[in-house]
py3Dmol code that shows the C-alpha trace and the ligand (Angstrom):
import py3Dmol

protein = """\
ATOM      1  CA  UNK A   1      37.064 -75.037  44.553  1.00  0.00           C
ATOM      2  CA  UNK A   2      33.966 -73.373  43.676  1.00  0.00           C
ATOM      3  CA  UNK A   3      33.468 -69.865  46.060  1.00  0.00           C
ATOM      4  CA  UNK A   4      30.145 -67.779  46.028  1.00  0.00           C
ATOM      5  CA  UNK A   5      30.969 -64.356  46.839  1.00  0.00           C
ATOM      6  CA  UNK A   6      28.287 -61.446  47.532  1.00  0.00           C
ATOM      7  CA  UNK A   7      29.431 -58.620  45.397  1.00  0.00           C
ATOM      8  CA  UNK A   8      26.676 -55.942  45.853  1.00  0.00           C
ATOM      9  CA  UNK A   9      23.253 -55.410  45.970  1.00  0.00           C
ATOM     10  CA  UNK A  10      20.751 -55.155  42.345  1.00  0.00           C
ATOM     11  CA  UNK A  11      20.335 -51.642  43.192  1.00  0.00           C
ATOM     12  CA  UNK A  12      24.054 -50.801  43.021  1.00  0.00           C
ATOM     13  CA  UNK A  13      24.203 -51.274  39.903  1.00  0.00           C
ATOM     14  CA  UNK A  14      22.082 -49.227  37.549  1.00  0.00           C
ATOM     15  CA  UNK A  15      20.686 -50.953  34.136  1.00  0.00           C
ATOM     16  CA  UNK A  16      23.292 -49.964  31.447  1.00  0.00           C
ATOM     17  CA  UNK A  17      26.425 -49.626  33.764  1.00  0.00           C
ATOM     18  CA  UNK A  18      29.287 -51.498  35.033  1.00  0.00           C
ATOM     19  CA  UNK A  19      31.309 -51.515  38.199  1.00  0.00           C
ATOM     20  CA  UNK A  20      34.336 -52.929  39.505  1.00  0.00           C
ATOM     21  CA  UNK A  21      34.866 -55.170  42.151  1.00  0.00           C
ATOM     22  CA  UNK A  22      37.718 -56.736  43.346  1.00  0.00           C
ATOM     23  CA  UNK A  23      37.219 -59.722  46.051  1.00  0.00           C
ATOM     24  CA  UNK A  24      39.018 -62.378  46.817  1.00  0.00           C
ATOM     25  CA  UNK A  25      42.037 -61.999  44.323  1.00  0.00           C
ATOM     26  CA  UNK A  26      39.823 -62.043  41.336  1.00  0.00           C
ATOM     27  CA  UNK A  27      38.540 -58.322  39.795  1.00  0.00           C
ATOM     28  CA  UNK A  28      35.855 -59.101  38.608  1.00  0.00           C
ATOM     29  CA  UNK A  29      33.373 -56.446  36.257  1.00  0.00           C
ATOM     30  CA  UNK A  30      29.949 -56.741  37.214  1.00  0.00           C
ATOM     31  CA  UNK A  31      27.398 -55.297  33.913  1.00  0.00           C
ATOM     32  CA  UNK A  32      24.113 -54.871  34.042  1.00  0.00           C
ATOM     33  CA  UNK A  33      21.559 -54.792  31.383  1.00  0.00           C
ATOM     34  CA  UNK A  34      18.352 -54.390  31.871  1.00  0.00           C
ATOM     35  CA  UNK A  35      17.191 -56.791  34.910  1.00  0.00           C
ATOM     36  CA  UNK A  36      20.386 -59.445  33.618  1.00  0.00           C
ATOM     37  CA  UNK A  37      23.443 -59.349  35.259  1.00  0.00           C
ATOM     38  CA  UNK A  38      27.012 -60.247  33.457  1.00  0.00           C
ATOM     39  CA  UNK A  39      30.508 -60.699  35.435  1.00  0.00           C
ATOM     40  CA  UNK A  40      33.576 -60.894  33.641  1.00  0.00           C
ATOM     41  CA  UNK A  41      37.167 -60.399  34.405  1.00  0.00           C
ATOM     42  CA  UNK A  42      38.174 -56.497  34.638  1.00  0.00           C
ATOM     43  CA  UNK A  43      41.374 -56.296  33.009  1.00  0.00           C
ATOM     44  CA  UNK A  44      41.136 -56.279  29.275  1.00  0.00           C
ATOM     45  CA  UNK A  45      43.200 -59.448  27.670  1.00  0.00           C
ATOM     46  CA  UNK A  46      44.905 -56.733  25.094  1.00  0.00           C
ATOM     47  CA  UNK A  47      46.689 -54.594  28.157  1.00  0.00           C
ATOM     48  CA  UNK A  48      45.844 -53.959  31.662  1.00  0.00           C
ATOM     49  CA  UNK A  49      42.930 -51.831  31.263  1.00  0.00           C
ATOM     50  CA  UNK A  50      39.501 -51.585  33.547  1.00  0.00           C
ATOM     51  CA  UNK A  51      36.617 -52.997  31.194  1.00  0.00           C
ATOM     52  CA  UNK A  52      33.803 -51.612  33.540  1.00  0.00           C
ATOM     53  CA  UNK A  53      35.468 -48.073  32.576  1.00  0.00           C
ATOM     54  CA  UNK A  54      34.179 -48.780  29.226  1.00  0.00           C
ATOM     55  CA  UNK A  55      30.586 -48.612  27.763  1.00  0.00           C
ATOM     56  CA  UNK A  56      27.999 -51.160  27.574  1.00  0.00           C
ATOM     57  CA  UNK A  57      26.661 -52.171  24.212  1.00  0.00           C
ATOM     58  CA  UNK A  58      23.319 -53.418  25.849  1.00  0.00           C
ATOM     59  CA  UNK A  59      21.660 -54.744  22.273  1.00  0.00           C
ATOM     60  CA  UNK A  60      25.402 -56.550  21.418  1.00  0.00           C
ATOM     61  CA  UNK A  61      25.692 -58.079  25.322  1.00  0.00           C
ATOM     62  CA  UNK A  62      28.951 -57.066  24.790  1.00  0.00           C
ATOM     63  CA  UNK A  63      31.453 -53.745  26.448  1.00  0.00           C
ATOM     64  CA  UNK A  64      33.589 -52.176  25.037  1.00  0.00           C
ATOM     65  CA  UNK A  65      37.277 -51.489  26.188  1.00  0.00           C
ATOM     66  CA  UNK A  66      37.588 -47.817  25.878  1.00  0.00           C
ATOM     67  CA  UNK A  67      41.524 -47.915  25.566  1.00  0.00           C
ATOM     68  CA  UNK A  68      41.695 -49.224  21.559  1.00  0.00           C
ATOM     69  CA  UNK A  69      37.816 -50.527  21.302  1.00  0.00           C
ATOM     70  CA  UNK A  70      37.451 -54.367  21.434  1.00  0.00           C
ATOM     71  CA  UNK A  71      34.132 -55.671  22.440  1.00  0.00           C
ATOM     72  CA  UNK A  72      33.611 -58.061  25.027  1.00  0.00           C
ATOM     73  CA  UNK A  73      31.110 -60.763  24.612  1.00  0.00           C
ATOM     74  CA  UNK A  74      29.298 -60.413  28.308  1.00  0.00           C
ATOM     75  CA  UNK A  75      28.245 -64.360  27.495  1.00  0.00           C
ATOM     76  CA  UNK A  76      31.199 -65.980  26.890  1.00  0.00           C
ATOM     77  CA  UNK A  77      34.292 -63.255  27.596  1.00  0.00           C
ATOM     78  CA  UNK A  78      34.886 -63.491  23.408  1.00  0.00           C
ATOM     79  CA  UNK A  79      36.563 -60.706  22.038  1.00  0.00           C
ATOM     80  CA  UNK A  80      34.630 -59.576  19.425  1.00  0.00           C
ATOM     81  CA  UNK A  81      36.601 -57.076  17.611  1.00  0.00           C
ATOM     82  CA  UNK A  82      40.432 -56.135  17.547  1.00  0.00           C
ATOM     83  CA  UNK A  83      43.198 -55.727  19.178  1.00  0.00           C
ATOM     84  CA  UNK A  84      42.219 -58.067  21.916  1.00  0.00           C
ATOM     85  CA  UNK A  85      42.439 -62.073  20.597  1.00  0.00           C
ATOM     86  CA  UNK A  86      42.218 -63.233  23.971  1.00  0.00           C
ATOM     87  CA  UNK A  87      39.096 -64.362  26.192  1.00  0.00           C
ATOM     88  CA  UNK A  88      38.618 -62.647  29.682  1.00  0.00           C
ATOM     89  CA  UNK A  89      37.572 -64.573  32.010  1.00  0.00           C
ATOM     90  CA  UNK A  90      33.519 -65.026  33.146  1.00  0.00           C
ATOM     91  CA  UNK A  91      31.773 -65.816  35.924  1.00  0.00           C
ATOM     92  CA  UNK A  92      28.219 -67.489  36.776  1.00  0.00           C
ATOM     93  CA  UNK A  93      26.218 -64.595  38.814  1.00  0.00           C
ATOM     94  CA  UNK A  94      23.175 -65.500  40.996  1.00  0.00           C
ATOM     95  CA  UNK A  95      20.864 -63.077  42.211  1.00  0.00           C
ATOM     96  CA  UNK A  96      19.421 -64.037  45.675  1.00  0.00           C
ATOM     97  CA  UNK A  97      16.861 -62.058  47.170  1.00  0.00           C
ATOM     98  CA  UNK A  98      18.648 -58.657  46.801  1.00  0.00           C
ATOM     99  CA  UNK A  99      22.207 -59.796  46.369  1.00  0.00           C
ATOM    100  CA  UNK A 100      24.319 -60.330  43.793  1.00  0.00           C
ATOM    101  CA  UNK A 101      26.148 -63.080  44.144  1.00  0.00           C
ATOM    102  CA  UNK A 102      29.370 -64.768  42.046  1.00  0.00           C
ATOM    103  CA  UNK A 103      30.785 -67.614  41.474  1.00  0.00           C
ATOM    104  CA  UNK A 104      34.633 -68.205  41.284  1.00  0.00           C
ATOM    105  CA  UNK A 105      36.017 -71.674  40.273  1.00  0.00           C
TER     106      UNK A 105
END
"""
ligand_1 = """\
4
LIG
S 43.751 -52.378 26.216
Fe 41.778 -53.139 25.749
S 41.790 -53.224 23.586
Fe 43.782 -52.518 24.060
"""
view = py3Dmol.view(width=600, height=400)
view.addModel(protein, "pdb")
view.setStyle({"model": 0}, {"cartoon": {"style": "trace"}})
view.addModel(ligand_1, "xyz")
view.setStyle({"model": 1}, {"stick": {}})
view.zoomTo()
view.show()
């Protein structure tokens, strides 16, 4: 069943930053870059780590996981780099109005 869930508004999220949110059993790491917003799952697929406590590699799309330092593709949920071989999970965001909204399958 496809769910749209309001997670914030654009301005709670400044350009270059991440932020957790956790709604309706999924956690879900909302990135922004510039005016584009990414949401991907929050736990790192290597061990049970908070991606949006890592940076944001705004020129890759991609964050980093600041425990052992995969990337993330923000795209596709990819690692990019090791020790992580495993995809996270990603989400389709809409922005209405002022919300941000996402979309859980
Ligand atoms: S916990 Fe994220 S790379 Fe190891």
């Amino acid at each position: 069943m496809t769910v749209a869930l309001r997670l914030c508004s654009v301005a709670d999220v400044e350009p270059g930053a991440a932020r957790r949110f956790d709604v309706d059993g999924h956690r879900i790491a909302l990135v922004r870059i510039g005016d584009d917003f990414y949401a991907i799952g929050d736990r790192c697929s290597h061990a049970d780590v908070s991606l949006s406590e890592g940076e944001v590699l705004a020129d890759e799309r991609e964050i980093e996981c600041w425990k052992h330092g995969s990337t993330f593709d923000l795209k596709t949920g990819e690692p990019q780099s090791l020790p992580a071989t495993k995809p996270v999970p990603v989400y389709e965001v809409r922005i209405e109005g002022d919300d941000v909204i996402v979309v859980t399958t």
